[in-house]
LUMBADO-635108 format. One line per 3 residues: number of its first residue (from 1); their letters; for each residue x, y, z of C-alpha. Coordinates in Angstrom, 2 decimals. Layout:
<recs>
NUM	A	X Y Z  ...;
</recs>
This chain:
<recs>
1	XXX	61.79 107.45 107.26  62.21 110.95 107.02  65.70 112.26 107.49;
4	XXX	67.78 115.43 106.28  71.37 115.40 106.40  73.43 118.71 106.91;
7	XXX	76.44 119.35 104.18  79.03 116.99 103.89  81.19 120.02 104.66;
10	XXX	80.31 122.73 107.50  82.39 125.69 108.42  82.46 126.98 112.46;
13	XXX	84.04 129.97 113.06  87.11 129.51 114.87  90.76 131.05 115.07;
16	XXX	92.18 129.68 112.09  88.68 129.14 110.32  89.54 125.07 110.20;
19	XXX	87.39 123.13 107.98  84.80 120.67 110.15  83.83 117.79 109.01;
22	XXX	80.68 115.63 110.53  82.79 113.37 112.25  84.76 116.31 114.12;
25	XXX	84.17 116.02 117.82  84.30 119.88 118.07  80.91 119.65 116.27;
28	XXX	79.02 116.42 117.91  77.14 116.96 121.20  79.42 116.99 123.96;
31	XXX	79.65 113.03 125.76  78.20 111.56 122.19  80.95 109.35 122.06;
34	XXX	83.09 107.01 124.05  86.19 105.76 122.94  86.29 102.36 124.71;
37	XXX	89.92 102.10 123.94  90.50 104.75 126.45  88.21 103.78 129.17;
40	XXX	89.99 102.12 132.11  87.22 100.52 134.21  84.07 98.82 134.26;
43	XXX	81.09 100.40 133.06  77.33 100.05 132.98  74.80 102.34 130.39;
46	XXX	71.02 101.73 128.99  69.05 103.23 126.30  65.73 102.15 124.92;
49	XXX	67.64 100.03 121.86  71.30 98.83 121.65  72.09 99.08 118.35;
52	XXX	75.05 96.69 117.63  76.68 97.71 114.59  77.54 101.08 112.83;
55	XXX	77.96 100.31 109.48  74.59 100.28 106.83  71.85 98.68 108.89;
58	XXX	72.37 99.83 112.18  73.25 103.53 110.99  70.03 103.67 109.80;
61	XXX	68.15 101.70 112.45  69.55 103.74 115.15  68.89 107.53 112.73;
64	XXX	65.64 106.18 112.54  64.93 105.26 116.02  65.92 108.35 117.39;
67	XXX	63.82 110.76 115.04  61.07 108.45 116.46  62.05 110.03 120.37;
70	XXX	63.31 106.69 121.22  67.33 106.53 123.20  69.86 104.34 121.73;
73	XXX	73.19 103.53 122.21  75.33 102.00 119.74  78.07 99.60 119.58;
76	XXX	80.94 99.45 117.36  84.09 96.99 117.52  86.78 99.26 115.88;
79	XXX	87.65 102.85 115.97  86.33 106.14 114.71  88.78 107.38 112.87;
82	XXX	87.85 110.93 111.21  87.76 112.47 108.01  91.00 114.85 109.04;
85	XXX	92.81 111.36 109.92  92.21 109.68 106.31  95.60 108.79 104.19;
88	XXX	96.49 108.43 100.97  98.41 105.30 101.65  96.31 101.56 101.85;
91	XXX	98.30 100.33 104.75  97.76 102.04 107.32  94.39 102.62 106.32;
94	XXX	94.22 98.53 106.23  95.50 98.51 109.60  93.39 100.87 111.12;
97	XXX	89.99 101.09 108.96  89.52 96.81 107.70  88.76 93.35 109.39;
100	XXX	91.67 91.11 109.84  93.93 93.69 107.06  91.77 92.90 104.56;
103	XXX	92.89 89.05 104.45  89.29 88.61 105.96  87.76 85.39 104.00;
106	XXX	84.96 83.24 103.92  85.36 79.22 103.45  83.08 77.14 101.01;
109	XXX	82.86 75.66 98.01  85.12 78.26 96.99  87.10 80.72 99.20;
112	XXX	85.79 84.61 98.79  87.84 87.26 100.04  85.79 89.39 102.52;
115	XXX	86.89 93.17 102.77  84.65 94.54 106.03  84.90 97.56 107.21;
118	XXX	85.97 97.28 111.27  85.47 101.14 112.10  82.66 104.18 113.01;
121	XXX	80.42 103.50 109.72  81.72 99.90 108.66  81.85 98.85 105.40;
124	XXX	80.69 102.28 104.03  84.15 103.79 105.21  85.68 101.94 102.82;
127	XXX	83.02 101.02 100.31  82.88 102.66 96.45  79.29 104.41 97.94;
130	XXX	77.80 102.10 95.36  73.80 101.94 95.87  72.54 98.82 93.90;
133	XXX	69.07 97.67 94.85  67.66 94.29 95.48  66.87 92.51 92.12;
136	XXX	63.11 92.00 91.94  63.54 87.69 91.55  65.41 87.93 94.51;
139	XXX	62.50 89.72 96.45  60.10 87.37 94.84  62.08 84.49 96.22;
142	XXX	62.10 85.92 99.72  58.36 85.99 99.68  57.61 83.25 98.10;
145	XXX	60.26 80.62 99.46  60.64 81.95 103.22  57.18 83.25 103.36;
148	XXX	58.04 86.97 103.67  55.85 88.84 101.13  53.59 90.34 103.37;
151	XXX	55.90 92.00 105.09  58.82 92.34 102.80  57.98 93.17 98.59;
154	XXX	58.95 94.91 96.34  56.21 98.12 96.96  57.31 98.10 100.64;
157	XXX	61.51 97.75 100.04  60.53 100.84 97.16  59.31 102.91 99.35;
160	XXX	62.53 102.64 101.61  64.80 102.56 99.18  63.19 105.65 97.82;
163	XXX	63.78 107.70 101.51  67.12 106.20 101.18  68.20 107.43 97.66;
166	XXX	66.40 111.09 98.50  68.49 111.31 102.31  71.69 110.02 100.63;
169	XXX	71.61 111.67 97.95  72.09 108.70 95.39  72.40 109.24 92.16;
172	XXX	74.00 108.13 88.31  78.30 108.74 88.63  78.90 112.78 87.22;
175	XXX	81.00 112.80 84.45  84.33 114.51 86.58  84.05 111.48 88.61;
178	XXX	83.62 108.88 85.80  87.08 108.39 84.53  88.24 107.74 81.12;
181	XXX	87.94 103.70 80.86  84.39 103.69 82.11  83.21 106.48 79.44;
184	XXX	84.74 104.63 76.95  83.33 101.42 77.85  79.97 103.20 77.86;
187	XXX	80.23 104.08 74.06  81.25 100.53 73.27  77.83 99.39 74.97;
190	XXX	75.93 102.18 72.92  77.72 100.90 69.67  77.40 97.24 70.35;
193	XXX	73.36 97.75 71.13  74.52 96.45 74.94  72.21 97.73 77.63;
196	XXX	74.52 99.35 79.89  73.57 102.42 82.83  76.02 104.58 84.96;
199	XXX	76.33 103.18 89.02  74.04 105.25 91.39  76.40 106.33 94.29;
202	XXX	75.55 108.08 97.66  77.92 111.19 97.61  77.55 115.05 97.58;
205	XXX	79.75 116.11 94.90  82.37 113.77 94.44  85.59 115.16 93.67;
208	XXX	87.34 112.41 92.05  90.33 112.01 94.60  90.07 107.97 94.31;
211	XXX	90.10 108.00 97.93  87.15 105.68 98.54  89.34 102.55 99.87;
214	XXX	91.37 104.41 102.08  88.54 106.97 103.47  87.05 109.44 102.09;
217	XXX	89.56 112.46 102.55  86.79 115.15 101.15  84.02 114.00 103.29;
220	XXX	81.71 114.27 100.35  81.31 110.62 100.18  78.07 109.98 102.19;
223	XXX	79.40 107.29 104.18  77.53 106.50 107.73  81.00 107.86 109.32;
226	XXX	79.71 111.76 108.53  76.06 111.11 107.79  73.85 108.50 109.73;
229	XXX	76.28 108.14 112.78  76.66 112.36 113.13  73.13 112.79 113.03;
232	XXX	71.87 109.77 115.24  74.18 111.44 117.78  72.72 115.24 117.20;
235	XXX	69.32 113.23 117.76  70.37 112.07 121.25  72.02 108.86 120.39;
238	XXX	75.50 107.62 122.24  78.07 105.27 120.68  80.86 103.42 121.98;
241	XXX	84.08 103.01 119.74  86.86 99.97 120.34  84.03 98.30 121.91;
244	XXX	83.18 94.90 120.89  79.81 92.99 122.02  80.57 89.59 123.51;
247	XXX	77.14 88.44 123.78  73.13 89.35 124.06  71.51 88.85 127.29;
250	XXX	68.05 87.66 127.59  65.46 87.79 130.23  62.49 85.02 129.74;
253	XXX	63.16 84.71 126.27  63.17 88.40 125.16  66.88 90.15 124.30;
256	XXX	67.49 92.57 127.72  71.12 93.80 127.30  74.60 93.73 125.78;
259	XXX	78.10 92.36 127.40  80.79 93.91 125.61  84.31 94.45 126.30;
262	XXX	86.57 97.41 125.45  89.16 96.95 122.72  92.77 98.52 123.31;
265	XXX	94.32 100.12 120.26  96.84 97.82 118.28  100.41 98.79 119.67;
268	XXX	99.01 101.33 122.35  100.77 98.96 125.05  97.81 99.25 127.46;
271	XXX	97.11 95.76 129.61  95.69 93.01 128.30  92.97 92.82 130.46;
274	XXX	89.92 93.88 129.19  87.62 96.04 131.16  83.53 95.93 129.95;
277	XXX	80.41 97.64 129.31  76.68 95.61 130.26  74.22 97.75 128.32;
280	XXX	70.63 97.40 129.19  68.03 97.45 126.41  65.01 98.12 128.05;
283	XXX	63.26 97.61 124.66  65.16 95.53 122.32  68.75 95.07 120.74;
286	XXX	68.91 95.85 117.52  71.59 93.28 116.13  73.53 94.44 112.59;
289	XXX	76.92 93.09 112.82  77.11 92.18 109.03  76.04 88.86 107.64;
292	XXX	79.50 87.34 108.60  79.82 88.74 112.57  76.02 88.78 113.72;
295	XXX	76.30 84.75 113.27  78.65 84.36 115.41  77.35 86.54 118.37;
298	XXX	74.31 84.69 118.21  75.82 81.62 118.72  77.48 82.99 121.88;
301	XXX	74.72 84.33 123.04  72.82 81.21 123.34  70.73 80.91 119.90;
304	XXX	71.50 77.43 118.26  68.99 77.42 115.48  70.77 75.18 112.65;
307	XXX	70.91 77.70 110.14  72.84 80.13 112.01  76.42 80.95 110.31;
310	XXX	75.46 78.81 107.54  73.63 79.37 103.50  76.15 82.56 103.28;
313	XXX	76.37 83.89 99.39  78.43 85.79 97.41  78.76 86.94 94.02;
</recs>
């Protein structure tokens, strides 16, 4: 990969010289986006990929697809709500910006709260923008126990995580953004002999407004919402908001197409009926729904391999 972001801030010279942000439509290319909460028929599209997904993975699949010349469209369940729209208050931002309010969990041996992002950039919308790579035995146990190392090790994941770091601009927490507890709790480490390092975030000057769980109001948090998803769509790429995919088609074995349906805003007193969107991938669906959705829209769209929806870990 090979991919420059503009400034997490942009000025455009208008009447009362308003501040843009990324995620402003007055900046994106004009029909880039589709708010499927507003759309009040049945609709057909196709692209080279469907990426389904916004958040981490398919942010960057689809950013990277597109500087490749390829068209994609991409699919996102909840809404794209912009940097100008951000609160200061968790409620409505739980309402509007999280899975199930937050009370999202998953049910094992123990039950782990799940906070997902359902919104343009997913999880990174509401995320601390904390960049922790894979731990090395973990990659050695990918390669050795599911027989990945040729294609996935350390070198290669490096070399992406590198690209990564450099476009995102990741790097150690600045001290105005560090707080008081943590510096402390640093110097205890030092004194104690404790081995102890500073998080690597992706953010372009954070200003400290502990706005990460609600949305970042300052924009300089480099969240796919006003950095992969803005410049997938200056590349070419489309994406539909408030639209959730039902299922995965498949034509003689091989993924074809999307079914989705078009989500109606919570309390916007629109029908229940649901119109849809068929997508054709003419070739291939990128699937990156999270590891707790993409289970279950394989399973409705046909795949019943045993370990589907199952071995999920936490920490």
């Amino acid at each position: 990969m090979n991919i420059e972001l503009r400034q997490p801030h942009s000025e455009k010279p208008i009447s009362n010289r308003v501040k843009l942000f990324p995620d402003d439509l007055a900046v994106l290319p004009e029909g880039s986006v589709v708010d499927g909460a507003g759309v009040n028929a049945h609709l057909t599209d196709s692209a080279d990929y469907v990426v389904i997904g916004s958040g981490a993975a398919g942010s960057t699949a689809a950013v990277t697809l597109t500087q490749a010349g390829y068209s994609v469209i991409i699919l996102e369940e909840g809404p794209w709500v912009k940097t100008r729209d951000f609160g200061v208050d968790l409620y409505p931002a739980m309402k509007t910006l999280f899975r199930d309010m937050g009370a999202h969990a998953a049910m094992g041996r123990a039950v782990i709260p799940v906070l997902q992002g359902k919104c343009v950039g997913g999880s990174t919308t509401i995320n601390s923008a904390i960049a922790w790579r894979v731990p090395e035995h973990v990659v050695h146990r990918w390669g050795t126990h599911f027989g990945l190392g040729d294609v996935l090790n350390q070198k290669n994941l490096d070399e992406q995580f590198d690209e990564l770091d450099k476009s995102l601009s990741v790097h150690p927490v600045k001290d105005q953004a560090l707080g008081k507890h943590n510096e402390v709790f640093g110097e205890a480490a030092d004194k104690l002999k404790i081995k102890a390092e500073r998080i690597q975030r992706y953010d372009a000057g954070c200003e400290a407004s502990a706005s990460c769980l609600t949305g970042c109001r300052t924009g300089r948090k480099l969240g796919m919402n006003v950095s992969y998803i803005p410049k997938s769509l200056h590349q070419g790429a489309k994406i539909y908001t408030s639209t959730q995919a039902v299922r995965v088609t498949s034509h003689y074995g091989r993924a074809s197409g999307v079914e989705c349906k078009f989500v109606p805003h919570p309390g916007s007193g629109r029908s229940l009926r649901y119109f849809t969107l068929k997508v054709k991938a003419k070739r291939g669906v990128i699937l990156a729904a999270s590891v707790v959705q993409t289970p279950g829209i394989l399973k409705r769209s046909g795949v019943r391999l045993s370990a589907v929806g199952k071995h999920f870990q936490a920490h």
